[in-house]
Structures are given as C-alpha cells and as structure tokens.
C-alpha positions as CSV (number, residue, x, y, z in Angstrom):
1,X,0.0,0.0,0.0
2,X,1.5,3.6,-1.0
3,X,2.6,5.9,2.0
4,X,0.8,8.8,0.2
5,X,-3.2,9.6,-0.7
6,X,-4.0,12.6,-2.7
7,X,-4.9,15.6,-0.8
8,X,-7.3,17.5,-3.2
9,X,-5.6,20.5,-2.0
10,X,-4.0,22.0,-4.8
11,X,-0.9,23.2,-2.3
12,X,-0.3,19.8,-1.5
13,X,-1.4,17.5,-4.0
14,X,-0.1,14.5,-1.7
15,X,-0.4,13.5,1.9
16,X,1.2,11.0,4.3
17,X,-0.6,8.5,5.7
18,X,-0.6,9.9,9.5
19,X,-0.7,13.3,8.6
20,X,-2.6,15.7,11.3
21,X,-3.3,18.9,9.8
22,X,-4.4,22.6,10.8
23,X,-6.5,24.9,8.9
24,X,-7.2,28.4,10.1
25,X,-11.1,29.8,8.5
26,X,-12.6,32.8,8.2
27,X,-16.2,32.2,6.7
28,X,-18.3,29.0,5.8
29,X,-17.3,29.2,1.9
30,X,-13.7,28.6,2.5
31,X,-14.5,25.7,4.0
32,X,-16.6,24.4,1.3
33,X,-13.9,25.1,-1.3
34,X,-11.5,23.4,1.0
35,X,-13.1,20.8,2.5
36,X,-14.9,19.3,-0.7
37,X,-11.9,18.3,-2.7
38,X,-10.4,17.3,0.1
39,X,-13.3,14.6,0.7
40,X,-14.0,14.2,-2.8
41,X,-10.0,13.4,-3.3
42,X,-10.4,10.5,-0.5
43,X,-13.7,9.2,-1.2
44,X,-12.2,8.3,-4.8
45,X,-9.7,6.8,-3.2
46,X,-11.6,4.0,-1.3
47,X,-10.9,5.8,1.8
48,X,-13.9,6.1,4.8
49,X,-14.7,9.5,5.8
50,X,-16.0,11.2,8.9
51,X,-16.9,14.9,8.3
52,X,-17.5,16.9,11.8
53,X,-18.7,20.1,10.7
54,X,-20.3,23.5,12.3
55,X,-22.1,26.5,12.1
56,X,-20.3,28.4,9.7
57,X,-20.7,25.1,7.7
58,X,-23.2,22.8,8.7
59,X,-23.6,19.1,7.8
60,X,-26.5,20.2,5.3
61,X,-24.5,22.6,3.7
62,X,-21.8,19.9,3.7
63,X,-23.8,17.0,2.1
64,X,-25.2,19.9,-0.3
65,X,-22.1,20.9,-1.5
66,X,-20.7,17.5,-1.8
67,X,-23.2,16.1,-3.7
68,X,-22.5,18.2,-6.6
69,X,-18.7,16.7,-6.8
70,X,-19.6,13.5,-5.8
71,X,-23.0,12.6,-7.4
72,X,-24.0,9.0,-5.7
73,X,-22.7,10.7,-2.1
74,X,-26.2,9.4,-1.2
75,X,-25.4,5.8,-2.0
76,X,-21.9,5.9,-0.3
77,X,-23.6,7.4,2.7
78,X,-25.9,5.2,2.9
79,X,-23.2,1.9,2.9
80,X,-21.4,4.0,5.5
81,X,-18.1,5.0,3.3
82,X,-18.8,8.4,4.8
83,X,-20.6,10.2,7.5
84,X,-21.4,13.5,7.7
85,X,-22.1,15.0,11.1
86,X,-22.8,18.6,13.0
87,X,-20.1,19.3,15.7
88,X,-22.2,19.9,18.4
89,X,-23.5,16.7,18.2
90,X,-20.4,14.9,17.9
91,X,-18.2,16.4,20.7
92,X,-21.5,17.1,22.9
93,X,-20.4,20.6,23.3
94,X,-21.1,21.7,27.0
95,X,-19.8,18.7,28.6
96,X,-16.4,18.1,29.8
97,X,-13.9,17.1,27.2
98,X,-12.9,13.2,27.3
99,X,-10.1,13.6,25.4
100,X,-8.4,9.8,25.6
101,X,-12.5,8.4,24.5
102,X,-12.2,10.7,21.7
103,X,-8.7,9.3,20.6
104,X,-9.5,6.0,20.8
105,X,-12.8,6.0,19.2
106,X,-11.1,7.7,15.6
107,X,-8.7,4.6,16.0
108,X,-11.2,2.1,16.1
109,X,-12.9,3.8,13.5
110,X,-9.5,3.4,11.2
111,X,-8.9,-0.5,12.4
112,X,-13.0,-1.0,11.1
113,X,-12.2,1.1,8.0
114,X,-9.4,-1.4,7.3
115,X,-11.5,-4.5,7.9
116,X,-14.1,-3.2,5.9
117,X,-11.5,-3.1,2.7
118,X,-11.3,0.5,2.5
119,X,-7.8,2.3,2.1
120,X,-7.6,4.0,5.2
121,X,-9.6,6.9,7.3
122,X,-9.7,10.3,6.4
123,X,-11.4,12.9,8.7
124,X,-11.8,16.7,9.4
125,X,-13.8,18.4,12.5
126,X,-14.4,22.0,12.9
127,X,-13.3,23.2,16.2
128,X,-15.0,26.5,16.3
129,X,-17.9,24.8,18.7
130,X,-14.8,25.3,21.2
131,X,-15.2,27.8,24.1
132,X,-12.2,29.2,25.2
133,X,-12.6,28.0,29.0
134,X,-12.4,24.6,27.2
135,X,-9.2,25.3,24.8
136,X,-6.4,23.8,26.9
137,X,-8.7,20.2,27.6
138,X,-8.9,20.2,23.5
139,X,-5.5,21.1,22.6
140,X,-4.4,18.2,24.8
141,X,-7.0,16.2,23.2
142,X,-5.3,17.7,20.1
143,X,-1.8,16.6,21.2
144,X,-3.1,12.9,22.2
145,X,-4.2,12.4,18.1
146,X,-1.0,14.0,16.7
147,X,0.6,11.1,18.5
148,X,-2.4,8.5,17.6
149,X,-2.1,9.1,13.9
150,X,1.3,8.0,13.8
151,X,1.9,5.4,11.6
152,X,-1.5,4.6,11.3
153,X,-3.9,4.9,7.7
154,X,-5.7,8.3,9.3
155,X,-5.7,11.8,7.5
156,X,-7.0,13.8,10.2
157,X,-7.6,18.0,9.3
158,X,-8.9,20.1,12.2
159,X,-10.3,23.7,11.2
160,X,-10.5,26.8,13.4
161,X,-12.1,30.0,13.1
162,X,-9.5,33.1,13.5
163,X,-11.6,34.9,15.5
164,X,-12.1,32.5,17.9
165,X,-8.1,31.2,18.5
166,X,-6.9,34.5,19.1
167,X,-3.3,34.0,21.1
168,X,-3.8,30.4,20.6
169,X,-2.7,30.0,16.8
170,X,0.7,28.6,17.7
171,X,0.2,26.6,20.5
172,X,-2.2,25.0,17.6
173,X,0.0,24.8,14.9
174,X,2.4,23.3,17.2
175,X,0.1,20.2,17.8
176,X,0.1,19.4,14.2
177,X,2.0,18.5,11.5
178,X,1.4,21.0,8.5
179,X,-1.1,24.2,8.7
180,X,-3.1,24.1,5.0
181,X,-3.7,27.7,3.5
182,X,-7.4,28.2,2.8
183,X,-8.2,26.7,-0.7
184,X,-10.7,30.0,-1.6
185,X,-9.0,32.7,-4.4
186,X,-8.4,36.0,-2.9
187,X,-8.0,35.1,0.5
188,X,-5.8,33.4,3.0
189,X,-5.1,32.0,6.0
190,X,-2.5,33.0,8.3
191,X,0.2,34.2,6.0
192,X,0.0,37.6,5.5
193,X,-2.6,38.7,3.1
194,X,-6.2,40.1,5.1
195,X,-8.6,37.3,6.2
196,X,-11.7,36.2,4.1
197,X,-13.5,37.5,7.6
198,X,-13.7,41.5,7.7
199,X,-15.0,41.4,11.2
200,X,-11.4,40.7,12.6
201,X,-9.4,43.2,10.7
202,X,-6.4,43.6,12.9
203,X,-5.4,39.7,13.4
204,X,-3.8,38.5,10.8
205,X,-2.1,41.3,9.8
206,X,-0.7,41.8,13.5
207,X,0.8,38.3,13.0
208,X,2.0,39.2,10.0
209,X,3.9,42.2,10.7
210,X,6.0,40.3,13.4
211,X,6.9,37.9,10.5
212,X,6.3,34.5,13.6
213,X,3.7,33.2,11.4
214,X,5.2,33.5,8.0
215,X,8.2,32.0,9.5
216,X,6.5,29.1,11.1
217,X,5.0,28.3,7.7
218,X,7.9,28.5,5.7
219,X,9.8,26.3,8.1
220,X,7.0,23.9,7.7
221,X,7.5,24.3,3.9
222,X,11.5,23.7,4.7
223,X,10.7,20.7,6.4
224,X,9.0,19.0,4.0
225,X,11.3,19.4,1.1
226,X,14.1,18.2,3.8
227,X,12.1,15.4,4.1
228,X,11.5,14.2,0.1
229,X,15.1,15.2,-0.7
230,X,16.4,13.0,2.5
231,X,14.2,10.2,1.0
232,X,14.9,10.9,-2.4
233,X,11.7,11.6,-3.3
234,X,9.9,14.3,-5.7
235,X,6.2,15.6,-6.7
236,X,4.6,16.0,-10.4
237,X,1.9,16.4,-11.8
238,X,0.7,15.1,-15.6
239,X,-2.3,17.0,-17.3
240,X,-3.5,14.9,-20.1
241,X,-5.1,18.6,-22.2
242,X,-1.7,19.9,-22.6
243,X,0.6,16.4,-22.7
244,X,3.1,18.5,-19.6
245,X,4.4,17.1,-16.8
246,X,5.7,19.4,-14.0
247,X,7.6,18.4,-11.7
248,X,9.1,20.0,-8.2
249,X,12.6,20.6,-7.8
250,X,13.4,17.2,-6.2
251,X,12.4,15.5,-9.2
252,X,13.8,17.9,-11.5
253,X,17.1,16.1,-10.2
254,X,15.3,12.6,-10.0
255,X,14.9,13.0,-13.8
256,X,17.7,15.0,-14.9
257,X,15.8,18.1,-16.0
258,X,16.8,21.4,-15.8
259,X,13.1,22.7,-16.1
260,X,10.1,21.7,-14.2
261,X,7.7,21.7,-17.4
262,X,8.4,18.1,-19.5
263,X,6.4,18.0,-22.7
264,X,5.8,14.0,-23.0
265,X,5.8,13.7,-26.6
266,X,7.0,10.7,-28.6
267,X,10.6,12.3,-29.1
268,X,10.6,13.7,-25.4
269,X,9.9,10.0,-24.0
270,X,12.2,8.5,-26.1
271,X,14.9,10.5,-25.0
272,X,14.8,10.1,-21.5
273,X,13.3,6.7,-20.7
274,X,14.9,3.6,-21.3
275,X,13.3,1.2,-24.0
276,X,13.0,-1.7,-22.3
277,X,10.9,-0.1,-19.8
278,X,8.4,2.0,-22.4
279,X,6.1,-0.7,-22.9
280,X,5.6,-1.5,-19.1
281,X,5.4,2.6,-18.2
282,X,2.6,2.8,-21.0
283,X,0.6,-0.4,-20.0
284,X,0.8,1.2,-16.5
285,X,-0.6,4.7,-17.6
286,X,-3.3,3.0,-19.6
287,X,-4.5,1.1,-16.8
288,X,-4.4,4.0,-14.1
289,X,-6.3,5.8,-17.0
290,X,-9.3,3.7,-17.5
291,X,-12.6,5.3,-16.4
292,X,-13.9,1.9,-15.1
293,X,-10.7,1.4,-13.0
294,X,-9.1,2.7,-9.6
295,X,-7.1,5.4,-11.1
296,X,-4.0,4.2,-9.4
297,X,-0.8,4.4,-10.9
298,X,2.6,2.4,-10.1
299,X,5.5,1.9,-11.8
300,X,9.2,1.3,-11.9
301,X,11.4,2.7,-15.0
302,X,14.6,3.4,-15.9
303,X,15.4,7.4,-16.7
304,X,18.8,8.8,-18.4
305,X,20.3,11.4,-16.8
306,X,22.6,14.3,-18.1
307,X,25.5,12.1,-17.8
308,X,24.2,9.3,-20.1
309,X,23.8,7.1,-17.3
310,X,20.5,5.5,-16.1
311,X,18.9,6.0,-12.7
312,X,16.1,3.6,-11.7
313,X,13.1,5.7,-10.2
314,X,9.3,4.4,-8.8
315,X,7.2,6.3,-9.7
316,X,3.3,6.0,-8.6
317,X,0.2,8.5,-8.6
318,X,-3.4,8.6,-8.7
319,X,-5.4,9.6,-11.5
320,X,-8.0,13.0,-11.4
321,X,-10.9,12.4,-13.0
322,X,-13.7,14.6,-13.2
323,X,-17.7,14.0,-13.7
324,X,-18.8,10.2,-12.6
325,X,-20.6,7.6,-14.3
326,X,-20.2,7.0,-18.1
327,X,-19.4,10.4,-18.5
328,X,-16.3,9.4,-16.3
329,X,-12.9,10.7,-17.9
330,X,-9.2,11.6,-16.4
331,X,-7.7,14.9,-16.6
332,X,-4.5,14.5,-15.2
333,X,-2.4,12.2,-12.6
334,X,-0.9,13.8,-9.5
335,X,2.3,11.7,-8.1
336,X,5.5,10.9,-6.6
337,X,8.9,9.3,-7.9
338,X,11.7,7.9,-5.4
339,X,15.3,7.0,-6.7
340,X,15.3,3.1,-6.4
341,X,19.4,2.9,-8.2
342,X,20.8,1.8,-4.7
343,X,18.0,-0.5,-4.1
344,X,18.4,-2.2,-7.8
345,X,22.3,-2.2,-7.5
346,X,21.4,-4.2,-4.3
347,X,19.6,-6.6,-6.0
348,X,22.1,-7.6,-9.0
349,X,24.3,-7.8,-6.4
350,X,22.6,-10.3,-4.5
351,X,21.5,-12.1,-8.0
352,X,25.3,-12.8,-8.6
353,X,26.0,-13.4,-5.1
354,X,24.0,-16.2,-5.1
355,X,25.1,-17.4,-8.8
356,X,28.4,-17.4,-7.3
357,X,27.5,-19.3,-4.2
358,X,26.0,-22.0,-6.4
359,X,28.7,-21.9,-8.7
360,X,30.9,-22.6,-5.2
361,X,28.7,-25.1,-3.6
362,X,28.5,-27.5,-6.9
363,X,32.3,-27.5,-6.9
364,X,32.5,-27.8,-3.4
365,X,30.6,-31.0,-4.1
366,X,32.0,-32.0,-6.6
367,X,36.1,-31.6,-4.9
368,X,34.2,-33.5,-1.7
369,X,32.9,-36.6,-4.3
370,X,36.4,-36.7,-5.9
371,X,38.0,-36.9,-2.4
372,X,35.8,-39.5,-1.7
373,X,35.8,-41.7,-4.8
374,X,39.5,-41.8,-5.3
375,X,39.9,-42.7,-1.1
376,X,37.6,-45.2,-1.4
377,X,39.5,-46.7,-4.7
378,X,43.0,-46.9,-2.6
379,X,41.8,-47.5,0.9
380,X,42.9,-50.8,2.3
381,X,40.3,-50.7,5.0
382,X,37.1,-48.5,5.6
383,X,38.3,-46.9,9.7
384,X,41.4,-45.6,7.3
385,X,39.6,-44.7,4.6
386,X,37.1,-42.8,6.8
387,X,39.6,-41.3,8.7
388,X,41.7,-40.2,5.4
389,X,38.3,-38.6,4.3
390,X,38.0,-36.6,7.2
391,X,40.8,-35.3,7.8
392,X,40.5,-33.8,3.9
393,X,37.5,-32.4,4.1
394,X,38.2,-30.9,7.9
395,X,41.3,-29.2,5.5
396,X,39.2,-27.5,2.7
397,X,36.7,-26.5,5.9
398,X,40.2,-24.6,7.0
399,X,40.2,-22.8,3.6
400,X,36.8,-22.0,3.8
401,X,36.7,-20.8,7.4
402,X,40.3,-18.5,5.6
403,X,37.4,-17.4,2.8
404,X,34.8,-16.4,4.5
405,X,36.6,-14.1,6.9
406,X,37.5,-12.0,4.4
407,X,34.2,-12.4,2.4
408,X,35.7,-15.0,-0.2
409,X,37.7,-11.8,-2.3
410,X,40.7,-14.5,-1.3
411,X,42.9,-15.2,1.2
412,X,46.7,-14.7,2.5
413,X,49.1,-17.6,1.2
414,X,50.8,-17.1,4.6
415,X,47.6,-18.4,6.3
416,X,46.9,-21.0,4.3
417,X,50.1,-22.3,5.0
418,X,50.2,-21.8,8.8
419,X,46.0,-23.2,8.8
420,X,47.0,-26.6,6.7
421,X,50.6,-26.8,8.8
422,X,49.7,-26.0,12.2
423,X,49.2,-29.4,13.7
424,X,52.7,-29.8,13.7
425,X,55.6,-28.3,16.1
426,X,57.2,-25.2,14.0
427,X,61.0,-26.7,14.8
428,X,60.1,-29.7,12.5
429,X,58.2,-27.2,10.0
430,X,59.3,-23.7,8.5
431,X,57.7,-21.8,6.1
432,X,58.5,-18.6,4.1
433,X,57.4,-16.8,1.6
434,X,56.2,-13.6,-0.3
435,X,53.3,-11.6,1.8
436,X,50.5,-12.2,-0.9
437,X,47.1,-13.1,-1.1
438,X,45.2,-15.8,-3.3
439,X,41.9,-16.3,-5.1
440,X,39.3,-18.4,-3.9
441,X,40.0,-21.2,-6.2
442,X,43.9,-21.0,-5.5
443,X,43.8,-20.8,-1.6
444,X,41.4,-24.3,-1.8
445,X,43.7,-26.5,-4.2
446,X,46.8,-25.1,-2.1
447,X,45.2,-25.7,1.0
448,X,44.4,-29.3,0.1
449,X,47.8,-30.1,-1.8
450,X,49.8,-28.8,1.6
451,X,47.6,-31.0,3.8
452,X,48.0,-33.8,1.1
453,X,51.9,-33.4,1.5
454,X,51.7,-33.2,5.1
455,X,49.8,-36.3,5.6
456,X,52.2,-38.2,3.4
457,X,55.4,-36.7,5.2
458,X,53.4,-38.0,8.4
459,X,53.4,-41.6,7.1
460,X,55.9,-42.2,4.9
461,X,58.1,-39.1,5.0
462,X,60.2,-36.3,6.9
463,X,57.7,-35.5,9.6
464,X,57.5,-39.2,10.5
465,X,60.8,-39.2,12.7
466,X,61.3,-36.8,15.0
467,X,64.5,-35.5,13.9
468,X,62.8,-34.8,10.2
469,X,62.5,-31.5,8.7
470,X,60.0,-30.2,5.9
471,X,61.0,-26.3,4.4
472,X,57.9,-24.7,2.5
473,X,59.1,-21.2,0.2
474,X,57.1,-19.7,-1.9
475,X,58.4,-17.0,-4.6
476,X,55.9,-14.8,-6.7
477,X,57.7,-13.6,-10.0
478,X,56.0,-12.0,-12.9
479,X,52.5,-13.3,-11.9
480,X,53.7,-16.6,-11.5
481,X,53.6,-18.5,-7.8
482,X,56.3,-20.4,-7.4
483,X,56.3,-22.9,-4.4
484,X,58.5,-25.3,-3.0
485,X,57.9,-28.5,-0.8
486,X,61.4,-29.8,0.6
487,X,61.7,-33.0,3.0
488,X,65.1,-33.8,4.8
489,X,66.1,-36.2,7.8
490,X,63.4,-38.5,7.4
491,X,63.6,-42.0,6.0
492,X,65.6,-43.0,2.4
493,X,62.5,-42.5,-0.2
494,X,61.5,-44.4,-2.8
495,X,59.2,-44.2,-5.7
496,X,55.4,-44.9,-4.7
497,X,54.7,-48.8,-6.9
498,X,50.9,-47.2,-7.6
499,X,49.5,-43.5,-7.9
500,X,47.6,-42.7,-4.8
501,X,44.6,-39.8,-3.9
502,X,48.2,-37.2,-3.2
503,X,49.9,-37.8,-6.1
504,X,46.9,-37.6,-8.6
505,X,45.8,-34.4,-6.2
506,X,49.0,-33.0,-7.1
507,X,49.7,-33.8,-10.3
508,X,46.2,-33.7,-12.0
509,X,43.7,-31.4,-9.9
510,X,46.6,-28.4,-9.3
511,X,46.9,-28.2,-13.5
512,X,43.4,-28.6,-13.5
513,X,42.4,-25.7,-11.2
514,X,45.8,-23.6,-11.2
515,X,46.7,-24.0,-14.5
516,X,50.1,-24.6,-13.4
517,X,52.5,-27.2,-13.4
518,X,53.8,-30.1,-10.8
519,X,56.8,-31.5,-10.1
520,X,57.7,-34.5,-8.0
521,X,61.1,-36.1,-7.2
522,X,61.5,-38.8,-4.9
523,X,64.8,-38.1,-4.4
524,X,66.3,-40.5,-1.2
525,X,67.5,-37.6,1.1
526,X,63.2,-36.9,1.1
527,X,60.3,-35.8,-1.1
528,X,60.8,-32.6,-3.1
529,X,57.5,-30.9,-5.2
530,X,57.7,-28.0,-7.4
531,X,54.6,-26.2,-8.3
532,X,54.0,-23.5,-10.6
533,X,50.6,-21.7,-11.2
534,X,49.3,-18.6,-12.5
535,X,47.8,-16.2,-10.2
C-alpha cells in the first residue's frame, strides 16, 4: 500500500498516511472550497470518511455541496463510506472534554475502515464549537491524536475559526503537522494577506507584521522538502489537455531536468526513458487511465540522466478524474517518484552473489565426491579410509573458514600455509614466503595439496621421525607463484609402486584448477614438489 493519498488541495497534492493537519477559516465558503476536494479526493480513493462540521458550515451545507462533486454521495452514505455529522452533536459541546475516549474511538474507526476493505480513514472536524474555557482540555485532546495518527492509515484536518483562536494560533499549529492555507481565491489564511472575515481586521495582519507566522510556515515548507530530498523523493503532476508534466525541484534532479515543465511527446519519452521499460510505463498509464478502473498508478522505469547514465526511479500516482458515471474521464495524474538505483544495485548484487555461491557449492561437491571416490579406490580398509576422508575435508573446511573471513575476495598464502601446517611443532616445520594473497579457487587447491603433502610426510616421509624436517618457500615472480615442498632427515625415499589420492591431487587437480604445473622427485634424502601456477 502507497505511503501517500492525494490531498485534493491544490498546495499539497499529496499527503502521508498519518498526517494531522491545521487549517485556520474565516467564513463558511472557504470551507466548502477546502473541504470538498479534500473529501472528494479521499472518497475516490476508497478511503472512509468522517466529516464533523459547524455553524459556519453545517452538515447540510456539507452533504449539499458534496453532492455536486460527488453525485452518488447518497449511495456511499448510505453503505457508511462516509458520515457526515454537526459538531455539536459529535463532541457534545457543553460537557467536559474526554479527550483519551475521543482518541481512541477515531482509531477504532480506522482498524474497522481497514477491515471493511477501505484504504484507510480520512477525517476533518471543525473546532469553532470550542469555548475558550475549554481550549487547553482540546488542545491536549489535540496533542493525544497527533501522537495517535502516527503510523496509522488516518488523514485527520482540524479547522478553526481566527476569530475564535486568538493568542492560541501557535500553541495550535504546534500540535500538528502542517497548517493548510485556505483553498478560496483571494484570500488566505495565516500568511500575510487580510482574512476572508472583515469582522477581525487587525489579526492576521498583526501576526504578520511580526513575521512569527510566516516564519512558522515557511519552516514547515523547509521541512518537507528536507524530508522528500532525505528520502529521495519528488512531486509531479501530468495533465493529459496539454501532454506536460511538471515536476518540483526534487524530481527535477530525479529525472535530470533542468526545467520543471516536461512535454511527454514521442521524441521527449524516447529521450529520457529507457526502452526496455516504455512498454511497461505505458501499460501502467493506460490502466491507471481507465474510467472503469481505480485510477491508481505504479511503476518502476529506468530514466537517463545528463551524464548518459541511467537511474532507476518508482514512480506511482493517482489519477483525477472529473464528472462520474459514463461520463467518467481523467484529466491528469498527480504523483510521486523515489530514486530506487541503490536498491536495484542491491539486487544484482545479490543475484550474482548467489550465482556465485552455487557456482561454489556445486564445486565444493564436486572436490568432496572426488575426495571420496579416489579414497575409497585406494583404501585398504574403511576406519582408514574414513579417517583419510575426514581429515580432507576438515582441510578445505580450514580454507573456507580463511574465505569467509574476508568475504571470499581470497585469502593470505601465509595463512593457508600456517591453517594446513599448524598441527605440527614449528622446529620440524618452516615456512617462508612472499606476503600475498590468493583467489578463492587457489587458496582451496593449495590448502588441500599442503595438507596432502603433510599427511604423506606424516606416514611415509620427513615428519614421520622426529628429527625430520619439511622447508615450504614460496616466490611470486611476474604473476607466477612459485612454491617449494622440501623433506630432509626423514627416512631413504623411494618411488610410490601405484598412484595414490596425493599424487593424482597434485599432479592432475593443481593443472586442472591452477593452471600450473607439478613436479615431483622422490629423491632419497626426502620428497621434493615444485609447483608452478598462474595467479
């Protein structure tokens, strides 16, 4: 479900879900040319409504003035989508304030809107009813819904008459999250201009000549273009009459424009969105278009930028439609794109992340059956064929242990060497060697090939009398690793009658997966290998 729902306030064509807003009134028309877009915009949007009105507006006047935007408001009031009530009746004015009641009940009402299928709630009450004995009880009241809306699918718009918040304007505007300038031509609300209300001459323009007002509002402006450029996020707005997009300054840099107005003509598109995403964007449009359908409008696309490159954007809306019915027809879509490049990069990272850990766990497999197989072949009984088993797969666990602390980019020869070596005292065994590290695929045929020499040396060779002596250098010259194996003091060698698991390991699975070369003499004075692989 999308974080936003159109306002039908053409100052802020989109709203957050858990949005509580203030709006400052001076007569009963500009509520009406408020407060009916702003219902129309949320009944379209499968959202439940509760409309608390008052004198300067009263439910009758309400309903009246509704019905002409909305023209089966009858029907949907009658299957509850909205409900349309006087003040008075709905706070009980006169009795004391039960502010936590209050709360709770517009929660409930959004967890039943939800359950009955519909988007979310959206509400507004007039709180001119308000005495001023009784302002501190409601602006409590008014601080326990800003914290109740959070998170939650509730739109909730409180309006107060001027003339009746005098000295109180900030402590209200303080309680919500965004104050709403009046949607009537000609006038405004607090922000600097005289109020639609000549019987309260002096207020607004007092306000306005100590600048607090303007300077609250503006902040509150600030804020929320901190907040879409923080989330990489920008407004637009597509009117189907003249084929423009405009967009706000934070998708001017979403898109790479360097002017809000985008004419979306053939060559325009073209231009700036990728092809393999044209088809989907315009199946998306067409659907979000059709009369008979929800109007909403969701997609992801790929857009070039000045640089040439392509940034990945979502991009979703809802679609304006005026008159109902057959008669039914859009007129523009009012929306929101986020930069989604990080997110995508993610992804194909994690794609080939996982390609490459099945590529590493089928040869992982496939080394372990190899191991096995040719063990089995040579063993002359299963407790030493099991054992021999073990003890090479507990080695290439040593490598992989190596890998995965440093996120298998490689690993250091030098601990290879010391994790393969280390069962055995460091007077009978000395290594040496270049500081360098190894790939993957390198650091598990070396890690196997020194624990295949080792175990052989143990049985057979220099490390199976204590006075024997094993010397392991390694050179690195020209991109090739040169490595020497060198036995001494241990018992007179002779050739081996039959190849076992070692000497195919060295001989055929190093060239196989080094692409090097192996040399083995058996010389008396103890077992000398040569290997040679490309790094």
């Amino acid at each position: 479900m999308q974080p936003w729902s159109p306002s039908g306030l053409p100052t802020v064509p989109q709203l957050q879900w858990g949005s509580h807003l203030a709006h400052f009134f001076g007569s009963g028309d500009e509520l009406r040319d408020l407060l009916v877009p702003y219902f129309t915009a949320g009944l379209r949007n499968n959202e439940q409504c509760l409309w608390v009105t008052g004198k300067a507006f009263n439910a009758d006047d309400a309903r009246s003035a509704l019905r002409n935007a909305v023209p089966d408001l009858d029907k949907r009031e009658r299957g509850r989508q909205i409900e349309i009530v006087n003040g008075d009746e709905w706070y009980a004015a006169g009795e004391k304030l039960k502010p936590r009641e209050l709360v709770s009940g517009l929660v409930q009402r959004e967890q039943d809107a939800l359950g009955a299928g519909y988007s979310g709630l959206r509400t507004s009450g007039n709180c001119a009813w308000v005495p001023s004995e009784q302002l501190p009880d409601f602006l409590d009241y008014e601080a326990l819904v800003q914290n109740a809306v959070r998170g939650r699918r509730m739109i909730c718009m409180c309006n107060y008459c001027v003339d009746k918040v005098d000295g109180s304007i900030f402590e209200i505007m303080g309680r919500h999250d965004l104050t709403v300038p009046t949607a009537r031509p000609g006038t405004t609300t607090p922000t600097g201009s005289r109020s639609g209300n000549p019987n309260s001459p002096g207020l607004v323009q007092d306000l306005t000549d100590e600048g607090d007002l303007r300077e609250s509002l503006e902040r509150q402006k600030r804020t929320f273009d901190l907040a879409m450029t923080a989330s990489q996020m920008g407004t637009w707005r597509y009117t189907l009459a003249d084929n423009i997009c405009v967009y706000d300054e934070n998708a001017q840099r979403l898109y790479g424009l360097t002017e809000a107005r985008f004419v979306h003509d053939d060559a325009g598109v073209k231009l700036k969105f990728h092809p393999d995403d044209m088809e989907l964007m315009w199946s998306r449009v067409a659907k979000a278009l059709d009369p008979e359908g929800d109007g909403l409008y969701d997609v992801e696309y790929r857009v070039k930028q000045p640089d040439g490159s392509w940034r990945w954007l979502s991009a979703w809306g809802l679609v304006e439609f005026e008159s109902e019915g057959p008669s039914r027809k859009p007129v523009a879509i009012t929306g929101a794109s986020r930069d989604l490049t990080e997110l995508k990069q993610a992804e194909e990272q994690q794609r080939l992340l996982l390609n490459e850990l099945n590529h590493r766990v089928k040869n992982t497999l496939a080394t372990i059956h190899a191991i096995t197989a040719q063990t089995m072949r040579n063993a002359r009984d299963l407790p030493s064929a099991r054992q021999a088993v073990e003890q090479r797969i507990r080695s290439m666990a040593q490598a992989h242990d190596l890998l995965t602390m440093r996120a298998w980019t490689g690993a250091n020869l030098t601990d290879v060497a010391a994790r393969a070596l280390n069962a055995f005292s460091p007077a009978q065994v000395k290594t040496e060697g270049t500081d360098i590290t190894v790939s993957p695929k390198h650091a598990l045929a070396l890690s196997l090939t020194l624990h295949e020499l080792a175990t052989n040396a143990t049985k057979y060779g220099a490390l199976s009398h204590p006075e024997g002596r094993v010397s392991l250098r390694w050179t690195v010259q020209d991109g090739l690793l040169q490595l020497g194996w060198k036995e001494s003091g241990g018992p007179v060698v002779t050739p081996p009658t039959r190849k076992g698991f070692g000497t195919r390991l060295l001989e055929d699975i190093l060239i196989r997966d080094l692409g090097g070369q192996t040399k083995i003499d058996y010389h008396p004075s103890g077992l000398r290998c040569d290997i040679t692989a490309m790094l």
